[in-house]
NUKE-368912 format. One record per residue (C-alpha): residue in one letter; x, y, z. Coordinates in Angstrom, 3 decimals. Layout:
+-----+----------+----------+----------+
| res |        x |        y |        z |
+-----+----------+----------+----------+
|   A |        X |        Y |        Z |
...
+-----+----------+----------+----------+
END
This chain:
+-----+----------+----------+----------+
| res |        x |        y |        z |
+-----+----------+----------+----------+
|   X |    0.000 |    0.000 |    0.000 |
|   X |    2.819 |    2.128 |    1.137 |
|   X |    4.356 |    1.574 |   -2.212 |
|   X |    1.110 |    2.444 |   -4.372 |
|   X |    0.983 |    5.454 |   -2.627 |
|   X |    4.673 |    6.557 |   -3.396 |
|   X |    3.942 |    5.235 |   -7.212 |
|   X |    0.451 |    7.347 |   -7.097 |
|   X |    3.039 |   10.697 |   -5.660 |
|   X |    5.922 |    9.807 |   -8.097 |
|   X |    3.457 |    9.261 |  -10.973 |
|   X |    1.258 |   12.442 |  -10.002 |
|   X |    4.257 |   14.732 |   -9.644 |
|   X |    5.605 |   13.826 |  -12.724 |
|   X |    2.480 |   14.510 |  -14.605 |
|   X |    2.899 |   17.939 |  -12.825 |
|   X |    6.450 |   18.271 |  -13.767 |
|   X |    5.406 |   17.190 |  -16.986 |
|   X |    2.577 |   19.511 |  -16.978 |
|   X |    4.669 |   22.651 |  -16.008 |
|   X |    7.335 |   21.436 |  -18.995 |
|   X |    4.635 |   21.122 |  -20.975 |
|   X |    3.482 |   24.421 |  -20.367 |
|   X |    7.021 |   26.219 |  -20.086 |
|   X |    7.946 |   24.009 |  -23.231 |
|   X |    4.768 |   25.656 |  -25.325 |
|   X |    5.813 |   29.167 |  -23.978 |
|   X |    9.282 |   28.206 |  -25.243 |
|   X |    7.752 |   27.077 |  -28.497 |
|   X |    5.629 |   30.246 |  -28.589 |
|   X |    8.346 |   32.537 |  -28.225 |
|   X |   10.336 |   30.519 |  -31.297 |
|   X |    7.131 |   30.374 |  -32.828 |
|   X |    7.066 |   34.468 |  -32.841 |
|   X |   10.992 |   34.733 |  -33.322 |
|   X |   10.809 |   32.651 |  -36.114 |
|   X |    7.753 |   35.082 |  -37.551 |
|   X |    9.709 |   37.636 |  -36.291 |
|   X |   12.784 |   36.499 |  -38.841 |
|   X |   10.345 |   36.682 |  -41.338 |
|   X |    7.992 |   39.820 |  -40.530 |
|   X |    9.072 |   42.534 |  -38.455 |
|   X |    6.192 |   43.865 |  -36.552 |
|   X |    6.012 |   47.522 |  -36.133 |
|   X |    3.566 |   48.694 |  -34.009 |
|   X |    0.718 |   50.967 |  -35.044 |
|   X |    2.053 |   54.398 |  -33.472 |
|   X |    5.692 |   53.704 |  -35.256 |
|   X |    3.858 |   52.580 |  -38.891 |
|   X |    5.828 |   54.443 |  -41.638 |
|   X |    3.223 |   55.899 |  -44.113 |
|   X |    3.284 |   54.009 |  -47.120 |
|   X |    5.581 |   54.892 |  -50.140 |
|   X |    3.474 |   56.692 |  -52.962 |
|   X |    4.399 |   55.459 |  -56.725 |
|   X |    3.724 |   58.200 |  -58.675 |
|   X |    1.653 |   57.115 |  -61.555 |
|   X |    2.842 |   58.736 |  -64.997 |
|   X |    0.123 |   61.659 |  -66.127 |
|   X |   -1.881 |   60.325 |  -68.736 |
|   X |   -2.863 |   62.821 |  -71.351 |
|   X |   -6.326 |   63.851 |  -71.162 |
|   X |   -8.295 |   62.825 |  -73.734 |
|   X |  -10.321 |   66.131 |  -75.468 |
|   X |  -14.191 |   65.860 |  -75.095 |
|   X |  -16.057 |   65.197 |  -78.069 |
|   X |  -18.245 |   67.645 |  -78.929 |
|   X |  -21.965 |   66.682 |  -78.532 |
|   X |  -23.837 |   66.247 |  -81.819 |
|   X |  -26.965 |   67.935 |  -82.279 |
|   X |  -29.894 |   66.170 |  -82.283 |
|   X |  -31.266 |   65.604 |  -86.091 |
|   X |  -34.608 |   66.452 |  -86.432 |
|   X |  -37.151 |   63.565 |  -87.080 |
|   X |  -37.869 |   62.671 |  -90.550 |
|   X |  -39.321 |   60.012 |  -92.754 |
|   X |  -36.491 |   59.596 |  -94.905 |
|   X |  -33.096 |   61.488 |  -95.635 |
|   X |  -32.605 |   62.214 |  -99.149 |
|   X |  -29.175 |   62.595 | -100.146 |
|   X |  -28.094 |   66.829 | -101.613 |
|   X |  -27.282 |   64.630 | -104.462 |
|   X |  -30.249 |   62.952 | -105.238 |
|   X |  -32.908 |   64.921 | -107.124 |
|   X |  -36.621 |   65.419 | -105.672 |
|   X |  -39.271 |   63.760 | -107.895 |
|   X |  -41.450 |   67.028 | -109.163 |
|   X |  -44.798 |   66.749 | -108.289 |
|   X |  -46.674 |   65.823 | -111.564 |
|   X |  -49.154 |   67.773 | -112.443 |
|   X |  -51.546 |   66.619 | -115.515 |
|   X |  -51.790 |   69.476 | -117.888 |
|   X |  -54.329 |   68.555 | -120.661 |
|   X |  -53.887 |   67.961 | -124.178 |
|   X |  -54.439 |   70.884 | -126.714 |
|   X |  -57.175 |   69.670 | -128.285 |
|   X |  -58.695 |   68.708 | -124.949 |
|   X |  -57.975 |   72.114 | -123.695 |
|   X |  -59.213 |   73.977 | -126.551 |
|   X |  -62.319 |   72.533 | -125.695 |
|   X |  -62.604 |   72.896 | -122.796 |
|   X |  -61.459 |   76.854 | -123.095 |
|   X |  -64.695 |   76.754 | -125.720 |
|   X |  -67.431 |   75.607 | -123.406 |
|   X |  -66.075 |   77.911 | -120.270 |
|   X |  -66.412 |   80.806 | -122.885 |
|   X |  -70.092 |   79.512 | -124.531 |
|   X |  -71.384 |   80.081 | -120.448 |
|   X |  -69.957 |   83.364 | -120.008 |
|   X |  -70.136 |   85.172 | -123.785 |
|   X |  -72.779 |   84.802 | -126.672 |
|   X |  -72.122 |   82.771 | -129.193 |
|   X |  -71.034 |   84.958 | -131.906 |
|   X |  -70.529 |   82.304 | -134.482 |
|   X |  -74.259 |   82.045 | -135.214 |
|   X |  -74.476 |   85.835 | -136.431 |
|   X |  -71.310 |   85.554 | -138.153 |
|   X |  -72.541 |   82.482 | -140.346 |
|   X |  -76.221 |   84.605 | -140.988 |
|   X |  -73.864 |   87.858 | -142.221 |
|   X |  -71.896 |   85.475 | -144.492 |
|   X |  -74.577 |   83.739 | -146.107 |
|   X |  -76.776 |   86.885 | -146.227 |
|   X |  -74.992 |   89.969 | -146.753 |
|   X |  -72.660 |   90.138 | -149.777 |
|   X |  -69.095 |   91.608 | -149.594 |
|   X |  -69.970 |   94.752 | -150.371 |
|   X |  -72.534 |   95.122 | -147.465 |
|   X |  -76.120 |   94.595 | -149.953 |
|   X |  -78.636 |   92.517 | -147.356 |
|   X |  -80.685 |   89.768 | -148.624 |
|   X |  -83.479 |   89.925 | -146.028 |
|   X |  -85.466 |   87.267 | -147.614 |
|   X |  -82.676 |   84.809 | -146.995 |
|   X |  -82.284 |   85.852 | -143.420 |
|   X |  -86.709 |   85.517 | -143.307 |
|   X |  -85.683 |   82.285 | -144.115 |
|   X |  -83.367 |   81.678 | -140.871 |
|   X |  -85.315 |   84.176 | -138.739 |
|   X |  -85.563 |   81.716 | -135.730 |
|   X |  -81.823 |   81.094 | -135.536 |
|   X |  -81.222 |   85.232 | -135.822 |
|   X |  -83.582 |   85.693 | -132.756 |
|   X |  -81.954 |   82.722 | -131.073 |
|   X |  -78.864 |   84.513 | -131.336 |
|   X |  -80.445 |   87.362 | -130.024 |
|   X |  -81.783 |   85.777 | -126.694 |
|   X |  -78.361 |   84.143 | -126.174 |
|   X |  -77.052 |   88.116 | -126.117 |
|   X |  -79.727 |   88.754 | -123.589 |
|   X |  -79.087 |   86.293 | -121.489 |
|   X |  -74.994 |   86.831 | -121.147 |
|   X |  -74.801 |   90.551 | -120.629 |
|   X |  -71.414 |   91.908 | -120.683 |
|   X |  -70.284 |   91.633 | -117.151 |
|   X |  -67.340 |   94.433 | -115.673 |
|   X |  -65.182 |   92.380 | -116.286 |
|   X |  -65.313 |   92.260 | -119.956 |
|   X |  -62.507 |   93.718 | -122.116 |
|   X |  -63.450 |   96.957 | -123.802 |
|   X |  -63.383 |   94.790 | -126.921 |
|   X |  -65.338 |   92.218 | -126.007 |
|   X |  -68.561 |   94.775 | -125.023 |
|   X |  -67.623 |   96.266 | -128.784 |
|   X |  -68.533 |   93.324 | -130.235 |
|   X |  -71.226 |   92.246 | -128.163 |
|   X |  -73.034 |   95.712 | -128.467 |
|   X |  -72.617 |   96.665 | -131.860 |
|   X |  -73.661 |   92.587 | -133.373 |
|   X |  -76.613 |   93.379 | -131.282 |
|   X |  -77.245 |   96.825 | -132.835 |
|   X |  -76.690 |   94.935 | -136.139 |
|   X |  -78.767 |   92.001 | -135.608 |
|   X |  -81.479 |   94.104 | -133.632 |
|   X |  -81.623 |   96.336 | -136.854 |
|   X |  -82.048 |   92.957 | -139.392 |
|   X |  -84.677 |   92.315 | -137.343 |
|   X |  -86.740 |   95.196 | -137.204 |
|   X |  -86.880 |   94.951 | -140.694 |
|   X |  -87.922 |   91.617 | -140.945 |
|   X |  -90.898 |   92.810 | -138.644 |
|   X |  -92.024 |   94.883 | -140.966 |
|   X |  -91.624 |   93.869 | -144.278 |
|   X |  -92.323 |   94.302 | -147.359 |
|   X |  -90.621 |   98.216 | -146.441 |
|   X |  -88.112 |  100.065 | -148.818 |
|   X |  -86.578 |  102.201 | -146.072 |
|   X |  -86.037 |  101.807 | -142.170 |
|   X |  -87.733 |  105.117 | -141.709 |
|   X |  -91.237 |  103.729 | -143.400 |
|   X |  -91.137 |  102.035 | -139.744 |
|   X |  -92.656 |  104.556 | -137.134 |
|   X |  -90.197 |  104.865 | -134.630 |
|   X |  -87.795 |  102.417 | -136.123 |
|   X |  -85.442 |  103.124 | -133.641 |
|   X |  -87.363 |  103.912 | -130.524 |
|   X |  -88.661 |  100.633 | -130.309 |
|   X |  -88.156 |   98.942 | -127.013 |
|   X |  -88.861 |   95.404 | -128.974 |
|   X |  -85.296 |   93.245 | -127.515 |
|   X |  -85.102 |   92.281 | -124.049 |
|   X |  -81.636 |   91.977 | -122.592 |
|   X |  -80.892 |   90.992 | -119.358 |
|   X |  -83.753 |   92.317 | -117.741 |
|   X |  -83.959 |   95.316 | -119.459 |
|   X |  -85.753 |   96.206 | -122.904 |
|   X |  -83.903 |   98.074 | -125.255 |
|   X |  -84.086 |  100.403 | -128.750 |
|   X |  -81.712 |  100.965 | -130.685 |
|   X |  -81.031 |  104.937 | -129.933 |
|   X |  -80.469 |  103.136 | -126.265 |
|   X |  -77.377 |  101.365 | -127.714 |
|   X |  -75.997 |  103.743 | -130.043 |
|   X |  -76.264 |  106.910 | -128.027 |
|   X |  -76.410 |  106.244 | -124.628 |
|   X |  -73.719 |  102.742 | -124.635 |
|   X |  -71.481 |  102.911 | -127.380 |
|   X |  -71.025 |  106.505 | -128.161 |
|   X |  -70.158 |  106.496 | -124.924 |
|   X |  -67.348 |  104.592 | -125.459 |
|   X |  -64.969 |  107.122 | -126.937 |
|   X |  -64.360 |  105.582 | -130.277 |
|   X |  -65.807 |  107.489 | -133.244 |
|   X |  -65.214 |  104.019 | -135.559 |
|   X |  -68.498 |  102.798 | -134.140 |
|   X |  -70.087 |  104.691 | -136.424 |
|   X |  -69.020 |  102.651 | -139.503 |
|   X |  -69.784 |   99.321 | -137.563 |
|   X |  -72.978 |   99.887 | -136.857 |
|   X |  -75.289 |   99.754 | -140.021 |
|   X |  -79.258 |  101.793 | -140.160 |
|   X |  -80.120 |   99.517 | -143.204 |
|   X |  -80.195 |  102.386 | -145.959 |
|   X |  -77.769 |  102.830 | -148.858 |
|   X |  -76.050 |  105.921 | -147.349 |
|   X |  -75.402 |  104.284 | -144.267 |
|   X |  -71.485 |  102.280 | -143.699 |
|   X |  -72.021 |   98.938 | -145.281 |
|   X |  -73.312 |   96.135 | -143.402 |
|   X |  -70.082 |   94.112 | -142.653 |
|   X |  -70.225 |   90.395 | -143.520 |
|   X |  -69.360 |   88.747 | -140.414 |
|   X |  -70.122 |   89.362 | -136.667 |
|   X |  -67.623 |   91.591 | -134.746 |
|   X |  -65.350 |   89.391 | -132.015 |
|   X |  -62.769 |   90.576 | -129.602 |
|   X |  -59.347 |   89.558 | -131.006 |
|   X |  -60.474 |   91.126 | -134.321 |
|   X |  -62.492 |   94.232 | -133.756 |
|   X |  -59.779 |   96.985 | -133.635 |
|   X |  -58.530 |   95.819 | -137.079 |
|   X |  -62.566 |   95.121 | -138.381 |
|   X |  -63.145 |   99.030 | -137.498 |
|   X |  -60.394 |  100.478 | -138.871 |
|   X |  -60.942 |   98.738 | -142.191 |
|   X |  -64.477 |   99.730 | -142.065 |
|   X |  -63.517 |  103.358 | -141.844 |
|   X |  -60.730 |  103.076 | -144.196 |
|   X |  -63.685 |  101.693 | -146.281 |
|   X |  -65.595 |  103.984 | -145.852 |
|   X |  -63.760 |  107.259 | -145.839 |
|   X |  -62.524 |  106.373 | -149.479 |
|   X |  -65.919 |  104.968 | -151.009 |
|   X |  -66.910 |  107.657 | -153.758 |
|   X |  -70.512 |  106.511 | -153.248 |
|   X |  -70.810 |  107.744 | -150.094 |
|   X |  -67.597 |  110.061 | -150.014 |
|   X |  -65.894 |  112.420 | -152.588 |
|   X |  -62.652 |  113.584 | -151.337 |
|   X |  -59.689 |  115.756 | -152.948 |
|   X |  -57.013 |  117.484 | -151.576 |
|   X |  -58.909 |  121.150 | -151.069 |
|   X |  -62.462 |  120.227 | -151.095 |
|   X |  -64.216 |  117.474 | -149.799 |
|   X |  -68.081 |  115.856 | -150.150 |
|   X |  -69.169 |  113.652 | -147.393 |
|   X |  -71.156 |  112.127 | -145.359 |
|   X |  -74.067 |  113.635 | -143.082 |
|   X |  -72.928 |  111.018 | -140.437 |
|   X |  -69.791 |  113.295 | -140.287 |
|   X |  -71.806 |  116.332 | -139.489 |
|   X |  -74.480 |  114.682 | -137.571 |
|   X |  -71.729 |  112.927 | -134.783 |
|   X |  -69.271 |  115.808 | -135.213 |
|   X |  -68.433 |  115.938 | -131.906 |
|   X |  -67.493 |  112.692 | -132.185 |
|   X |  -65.047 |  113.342 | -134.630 |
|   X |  -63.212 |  115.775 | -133.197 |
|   X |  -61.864 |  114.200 | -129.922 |
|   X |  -58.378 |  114.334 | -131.571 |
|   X |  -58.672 |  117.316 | -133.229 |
|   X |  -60.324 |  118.345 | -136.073 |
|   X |  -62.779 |  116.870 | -138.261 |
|   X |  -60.002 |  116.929 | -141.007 |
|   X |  -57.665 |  115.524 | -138.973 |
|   X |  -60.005 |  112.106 | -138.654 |
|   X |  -59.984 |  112.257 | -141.935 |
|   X |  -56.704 |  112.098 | -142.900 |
|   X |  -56.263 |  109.204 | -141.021 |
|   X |  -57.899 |  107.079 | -143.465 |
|   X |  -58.194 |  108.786 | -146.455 |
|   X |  -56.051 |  108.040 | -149.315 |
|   X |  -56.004 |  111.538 | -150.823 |
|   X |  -54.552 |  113.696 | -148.399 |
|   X |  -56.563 |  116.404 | -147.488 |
|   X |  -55.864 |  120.158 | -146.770 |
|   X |  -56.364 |  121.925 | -143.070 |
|   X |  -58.443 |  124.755 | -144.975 |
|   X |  -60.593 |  122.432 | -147.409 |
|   X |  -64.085 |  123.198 | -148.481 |
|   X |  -66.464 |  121.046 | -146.985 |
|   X |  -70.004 |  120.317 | -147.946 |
|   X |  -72.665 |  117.009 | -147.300 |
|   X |  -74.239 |  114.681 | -149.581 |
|   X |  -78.193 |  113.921 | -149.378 |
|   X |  -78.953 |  110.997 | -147.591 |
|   X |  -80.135 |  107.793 | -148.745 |
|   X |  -82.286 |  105.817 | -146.812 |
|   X |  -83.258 |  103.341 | -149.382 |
|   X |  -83.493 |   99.843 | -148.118 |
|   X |  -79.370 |   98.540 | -148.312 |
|   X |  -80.203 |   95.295 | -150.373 |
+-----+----------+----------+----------+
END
């Protein structure tokens, strides 16, 4: 017993010593442990840390901003400066079909001269002599002719040619038929009143012929009228054989005075006397917008005449121009 107890001491302070060897041989190996790190890593401790060293990185140049690109604006399609635009098309008729078309615009606005212009050349002979029994014989299209003048009245808008030629065809083919009312007659003036008659409704006015002569185109200025216009006797300017129209009426009235001015029936003229017309004494004032009466004169006449000529007028015929 005596012995196990010694063992149980001997053992027991061995594990002690071994214990306190143990722990003074892990110290031991702790301190090599850190000596060993401390070969390898030197420890500094936070107060005595050096700052670290700073490696300057090269500068790099800077790089230039691009600049920003405006916004485009929105469009359906970008055509190229190069590229050329299709023109819009735009259908422009054919001649023919525009011609046409020109014609039946003008037939609504303006009469249809045409009709009176194929009556004067069937019915009145070059040198102005009316057959009225031919033109008895197309009476119906004559007054046709006549309502299409009243019903397209020349508007403001007219050219001063086309109310010419609308006013003196209807002084023309007003006259024709006044006659035609009253035949058998061998002059105009075996009519009573022949030209105070209100018998022609235009527009919605009725009108004579002293209406259009004196009061429309007198009024006009132009002294020609007076040869366009015919008053169905022998002395009067022939009756010219086709209707008066716009594009044509300034060279139609200077041929009629030209006509007239140097027909020896109606007209003798030499150089310092002179026969004429009562139509030239009647409408003076007419004649003499320019100057004198002798002055007109000369414009047309073939024989020139002098400022201080004689003048005297011929008797009037008012036999029946056919």
């Amino acid at each position: 017993m005596k012995h196990l107890f010694i063992a149980l001491v001997t053992t027991l302070g061995i594990i002690i010593v071994s214990c306190g060897g143990a722990k003074n041989a892990v110290a031991e190996s702790n301190t090599a442990a850190v000596e060993v790190i401390e070969e390898k890593v030197t420890i500094v401790p936070k107060e005595e840390m050096a700052e670290p060293e700073v490696i300057e990185t090269p500068e790099v140049p800077a790089i230039p901003e691009t600049p920003e690109t405006p916004e485009k604006p929105m469009i359906e399609k970008e055509v190229p400066a190069t590229e050329p635009t299709t023109p819009e098309v735009i259908e422009v008729p054919e001649p023919e079909v525009a011609a046409i078309i020109e014609d039946e615009v003008n037939t609504l606005i303006y009469p249809n001269h045409s009709t009176f212009n194929q009556l004067l050349a069937t019915h009145v002979s070059p040198q102005g002599n009316v057959n009225y029994n031919g033109f008895k014989s197309n009476w119906s299209t004559l007054r046709s002719y006549i309502k299409d003048l009243g019903e397209k009245m020349p508007a403001d808008d007219w050219t001063r040619e086309d109310k010419l030629s609308y006013w003196m065809n209807a002084y023309n083919a007003m006259t024709v038929d006044l006659i035609l009312r009253n035949q058998p007659v061998a002059s105009i003036k075996d009519i009573k009143d022949p030209w105070d008659q209100r018998l022609w409704k235009l527009g919605d006015t009725w009108y004579n012929l002293n209406q259009i002569e004196h009061q429309i185109l007198r009024k006009m200025g132009d002294a020609r009228i007076h040869f366009g216009i015919n008053c169905a006797s022998f002395s009067c300017p022939p009756l010219l054989n086709e209707a008066f129209t716009a594009d044509k009426v300034e060279s139609q009235l200077d041929a009629l005075a030209r006509g007239f001015v140097n027909d020896s029936k109606r007209n003798t003229i030499t150089a310092n006397s002179i026969e004429i017309s009562k139509i030239f004494t009647w409408f003076a004032k007419d004649f003499k917008t320019d100057g004198s009466l002798i002055d007109f004169l000369n414009k047309y006449s073939e024989t020139p005449i002098a400022s201080n000529a004689k003048k005297r007028y011929m008797d009037y015929d008012w036999t029946l121009n056919k």
